[in-house]
Structures are given as structure tokens and as C-alpha cells.
C-alpha angles and dihedrals in degrees: 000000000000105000113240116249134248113238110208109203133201114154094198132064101327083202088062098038097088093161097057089045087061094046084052093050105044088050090057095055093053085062095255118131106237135184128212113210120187144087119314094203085151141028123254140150115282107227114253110275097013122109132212137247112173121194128211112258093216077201095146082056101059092047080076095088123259097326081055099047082047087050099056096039086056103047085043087056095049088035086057094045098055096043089057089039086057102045091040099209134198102222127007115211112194142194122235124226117061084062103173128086092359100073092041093055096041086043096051095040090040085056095045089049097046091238139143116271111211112181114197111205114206089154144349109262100211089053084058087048094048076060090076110026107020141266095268097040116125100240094047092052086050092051088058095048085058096041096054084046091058099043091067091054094062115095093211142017143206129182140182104246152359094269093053091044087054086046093056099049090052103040107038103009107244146118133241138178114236113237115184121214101245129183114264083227147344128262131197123202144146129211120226082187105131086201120078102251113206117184120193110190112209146183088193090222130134093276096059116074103225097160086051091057088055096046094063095042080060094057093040135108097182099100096138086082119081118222115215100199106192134191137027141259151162085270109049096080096062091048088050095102091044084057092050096049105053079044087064082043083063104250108140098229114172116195136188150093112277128201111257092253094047090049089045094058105034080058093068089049093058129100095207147003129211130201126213093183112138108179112226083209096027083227099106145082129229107247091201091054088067083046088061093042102046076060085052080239110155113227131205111214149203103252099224094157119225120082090355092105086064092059108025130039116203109235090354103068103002146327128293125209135173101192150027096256076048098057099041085055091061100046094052087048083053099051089048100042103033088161096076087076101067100065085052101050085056098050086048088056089049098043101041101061106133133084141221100249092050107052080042090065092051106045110025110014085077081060093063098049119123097000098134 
């Protein structure tokens, strides 16, 4: 008998969804089929043994105000259960956020086809909301109410750190496995740049503090280092003139979306990250921030409390800041004292020492047992 597939589900860029990729990949070297459902905004390369099942993004619809926004959200939701009807999984592992109406739809086809529903928690979706329209706003406060619903129909659940595994406990009483987002390998590389070469790797959304990052460039004396600002998002448009201007100022800023390979690589050649992530829970972890240290490269990172310590320790494995004099502060110490990098950058390699794949065989590998 043919075994039934695991449908991986991120109802977001599959290009920028690293953590789902992994999950794909990881399920298709136990042996298992497994679809990948998302958006393909970019391209990128497919893991060995998964299969692909893009979604339409709707996205000209939603630009039509709040009934459009109703309406995309809708035909996602009836787009993603028929695609899981159709391909009649075993087990449906899902990203959250976005929570709606992702969770509703797995949760509603996982039900029908008698599967195992595995929700993944990088974030909480009402506290991204809360981003846009406020903590105490009634549909936020709606958002959390379903959230919290659907949390308690899923059968497992994985989450991104200690601190959300503590939240969830508390706040919807369920449990989930940490899984901690690892490096797929380790790379080794030293730069003979004579200038400093910092790299922020960005996805230039609302939890990622961008403005924060030029102002401290503009109060900055430390333009012998050159910044490598790397993605793309819905804000970096609008923070385009700020970027040309402390350019004319003579700061070397370098902008653009790399190919997976190409990013992958220039990491190992950098001297420092940095990490603009503000949590808008203060639950989650910075995924770009494992990038930079599977390259043993040191970060310095906005300081936004919560499960940080568990990533980033301040003067062991990088630098921590709060604000933009901060910040500043930092850069110009750097440019002075290059020479505080290099003991990082050996504490990262002794500390980091454990791969995806292997942490994905401990934690989550024992879920997806007998599911057939």
C-alpha cells in the first residue's frame, strides 16, 4: 500500500519561508511524499523528493479595502482546502502566522481526512496584527480569541523557543516541542577586505526595525565600514531616499535580493551581522540571525527582551543594543577595535555545533510516526 503524503503548508513566499523548506526536506529523506503548498513569489530550488503545490496569492483583490481583504482571505482558505482534499494527506504540518484562514482550512480538511494536524508556531498571528491596528483593537482582540480556538484543535505542536513554549502553555493551554531553528551546515571563511563588512540580512516588514538601523548610520562616524543590506519587502521602498542620502553622506550601503547560493556564501566573507528583528511577541527567534552564525559570523542585535537571550549572548556570541545612539556607539567601537570580533566568532563555532537535521530528527522526526 502506497504511503499517504505530508503536506507542508506555508501560506506565505515559499522562497522566504526557510524554516518550512527544511521541514520539507527533512520528511523526504525519511522516505515520506510530501507537498509543499504555498506561494511561489520567487523562484527557488524545490528539495530533492517534495512536490509542489503553489497557491494563488489573490493579492489584486485585497488591495480593495477591508471587503477585499475578506474576500482573499476567503478564496485562500477554499483554495488550501481543496488542495489538501485533493492530495488527501496524512499529517498536515502548518505555519503559524498567518494564522487566518490557514489554521481554519488545515484544521477542517485534516478533520474530514482523519490526519494529524501539527501546527509550527514562529509567531502569534493576532500580536502581528496588533502591529497595524493596536493591542486593544476589536478585531485583534478577535484574532486572539480564534487563534487560541484553533490552537486547541491541533493534535501536535512545535515552536520556535523556550519562552513561546512557556506562552502557550499559559495562554492556550497547550504544549508544544521546542524545535530550534539550526544551520543546514556549517561554513568556514575569512575576509581580506580592509574595510570592516557588515551584512544585515532583511526581510524589510513591520517586525524588523529598519528606521532604527539609519538612524544610527546618521549619527554615526564609523564609515569606513561597508553595510550589505540584503532582501526585499513591502518597506523598503519607502526607506529608499533615506538609503541614498546617507550614501551621498559617504556611507558604502549595498542593497538587493540575493539567490539562496550567492547569500549563503557572501555570509561566510562578513565580519558582523546585525539584526533589526523586533518581535512583535517577544517570543520568537530571528532566523537570519542562525544564517550568520552557521557562517561563525558574530551579530549585533536589537535588544527586544523576551527569548533573545536563547539566541544571542551579549559580549559571548555577539553585541546587544536597544537604541539608535546605542547602536552608533557600537559601530564606531567596532571600527576602532576590529579585534573584538575574532573571539566571537570562536565561541559561536563551539557553541553552535548542531545541525538542523539533527535537532529535526530529535524533536520532530517521533510526530510523524505512524501517520500513514
Amino acid at each position: 500500500m502506497n504511503q499517504r503524503p505530508v503536506a507542508v503548508v506555508a501560506v506565505g513566499d515559499l522562497a522566504r519561508s526557510p524554516r518550512m523548506l527544511n521541514h520539507a526536506r527533512e520528511l523526504a529523506r525519511t522516505g515520506r511524499p510530501v507537498w509543499l503548498i504555498g506561494l511561489r513569489d520567487r523562484d527557488f530550488d524545490l528539495p530533492d523528493g517534495v512536490r509542489l503545490a503553489p497557491l494563488r496569492s489573490w493579492r489584486k483583490i485585497g488591495a480593495y479595502g477591508l471587503g477585499g481583504a475578506a474576500a482573499r482571505m476567503g478564496l485562500t482558505g477554499f483554495q488550501l482546502l481543496t488542495v489538501l482534499l485533493r492530495r488527501r494527506p496524512a499529517a498536515v504540518l502548518v505555519q503559524n502566522p498567518p494564522t487566518f484562514p490557514t489554521l481554519l482550512a488545515a484544521w477542517m480538511a485534516a478533520r474530514f481526512l482523519r490526519a494529524r494536524l501539527v501546527i509550527d508556531w514562529h509567531n502569534y498571528g493576532y500580536s502581528m496584527l496588533a502591529l497595524r491596528l493596536g493591542a486593544g483593537h476589536t478585531v485583534t482582540r478577535l484574532a486572539a480569541r480564534h487563534e487560541g480556538w484553533m490552537a486547541r484543535r491541533a493534535d501536535r505542536h512545535f515552536c520556535v523557543s523556550q519562552a513561546m513554549q512557556a506562552d502557550l502553555a499559559s495562554r492556550f493551554g497547550v504544549r508544544a516541542d521546542v524545535l530550534y531553528d539550526r544551520p543546514l551546515a556549517y561554513l568556514s571563511g575569512t575576509s581580506d577586505n580592509p574595510r570592516l563588512l557588515a551584512v544585515c540580512p532583511a526581510g524589510w516588514t513591520a517586525d524588523e526595525d529598519m528606521p532604527l538601523l539609519l538612524d544610527a548610520l546618521e549619527l554615526s562616524t564609523a564609515r569606513e565600514i561597508e553595510i550589505l543590506l540584503t532582501g526585499d519587502g513591502p518597506l523598503r521602498a519607502q526607506l529608499e531616499p533615506r538609503i541614498a542620502a546617507l550614501r551621498a553622506a559617504g556611507w558604502q550601503i549595498h542593497t538587493g535580493f540575493l539567490s539562496e547560493k550567492i547569500y549563503r556564501s557572501l555570509l561566510s566573507f562578513c565580519h558582523f551581522g546585525l539584526s533589526m528583528h523586533r518581535s512583535s511577541s517577544g517570543l520568537d527567534l530571528a532566523m537570519k540571525v542562525v544564517d550568520l552564525f552557521a557562517a561563525g559570523v558574530p551579530v549585533c542585535a536589537l535588544d527586544y527582551g523576551g527569548s533573545l537571550s536563547e539566541q544571542v549572548s551579549d559580549g559571548h556570541t555577539g553585541f546587544l543594543f536597544r537604541t539608535a545612539p546605542d547602536l552608533a556607539t557600537l559601530l564606531e567601537r567596532l571600527q576602532r577595535e576590529p579585534s573584538l570580533l575574532a573571539p566571537l566568532r570562536e565561541r559561536i563555532r563551539g557553541a553552535w555545533d548542531t545541525t538542523w537535521s539533527e535537532e529535526w530528527r530529535r524533536v520532530a522526526a517521533p510526530v510523524f510516526e505512524g501517520t500513514s
